[in-house]
N, C-alpha and C positions, 0 to 999 in steps of 0.2 A: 495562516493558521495551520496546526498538525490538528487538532481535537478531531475526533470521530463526530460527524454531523447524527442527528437522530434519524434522520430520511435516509442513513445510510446501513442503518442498526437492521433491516429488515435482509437486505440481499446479505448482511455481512454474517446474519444468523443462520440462513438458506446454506451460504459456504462453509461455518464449521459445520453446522448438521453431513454436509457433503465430505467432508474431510473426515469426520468422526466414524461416520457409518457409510457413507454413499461410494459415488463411484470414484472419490478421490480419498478415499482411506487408504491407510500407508502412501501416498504421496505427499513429497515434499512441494512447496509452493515459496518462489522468489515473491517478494514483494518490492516493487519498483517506485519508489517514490519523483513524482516528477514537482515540478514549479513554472510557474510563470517567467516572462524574460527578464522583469524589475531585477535587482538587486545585485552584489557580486557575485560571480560565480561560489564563494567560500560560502557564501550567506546561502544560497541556494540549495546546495549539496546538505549541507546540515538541515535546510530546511525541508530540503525530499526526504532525507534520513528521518528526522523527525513523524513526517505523514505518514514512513511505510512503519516504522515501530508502533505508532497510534496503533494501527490496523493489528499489528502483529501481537499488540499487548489484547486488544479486543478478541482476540482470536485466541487467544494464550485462555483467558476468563472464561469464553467461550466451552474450555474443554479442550481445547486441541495442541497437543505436546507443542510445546517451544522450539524443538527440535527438527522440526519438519515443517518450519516458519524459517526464512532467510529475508529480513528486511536489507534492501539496498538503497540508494539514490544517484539518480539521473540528473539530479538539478533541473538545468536549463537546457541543457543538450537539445531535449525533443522538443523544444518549445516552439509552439508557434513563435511567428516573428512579429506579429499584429498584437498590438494589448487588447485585444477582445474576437473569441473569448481569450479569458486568461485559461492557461494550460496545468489547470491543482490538479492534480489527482494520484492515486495510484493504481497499480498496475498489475495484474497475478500473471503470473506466468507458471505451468508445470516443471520442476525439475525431473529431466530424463537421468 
């Protein structure tokens, strides 16, 4: 799944607040989407791409310029190699 979970909506409010006015104003943030090992690598990719735009759209609504959001995806790459846990998530990184 890419949807933004509701359990997720509180740190992700915490981060534009942080982005908007805190100590990560005027900074740009990658967003890294990863996946589990299931599926093909093509399926995967799109499917990281997916999770980190989720995020990015949510952050976008948030208030925080589109511009200073960089959704990417990892696929499978980093994935554990064990089907549990599964490896969903995404990832912020600072752009220097």
């Amino acid at each position: 799944s890419s949807h933004v979970e509701p359990t997720d909506t509180p740190s992700l409010r915490v981060l534009a607040d942080c982005m908007k006015s805190g100590p990560l104003a005027n900074r740009t943030i990658r967003l890294v989407g990863h996946t589990d090992v299931r599926g093909s690598d093509p399926y995967n990719d799109r499917l990281g791409f997916r999770r980190a735009e989720a995020i990015r759209g949510y952050l976008m609504k948030a208030g925080v310029s589109p511009d200073r959001l960089i959704a990417v995806s990892r696929g499978k790459v980093d994935a554990q190699k064990s089907p549990d846990p599964w490896d969903r998530r995404v990832d912020f990184e600072i752009v220097e």
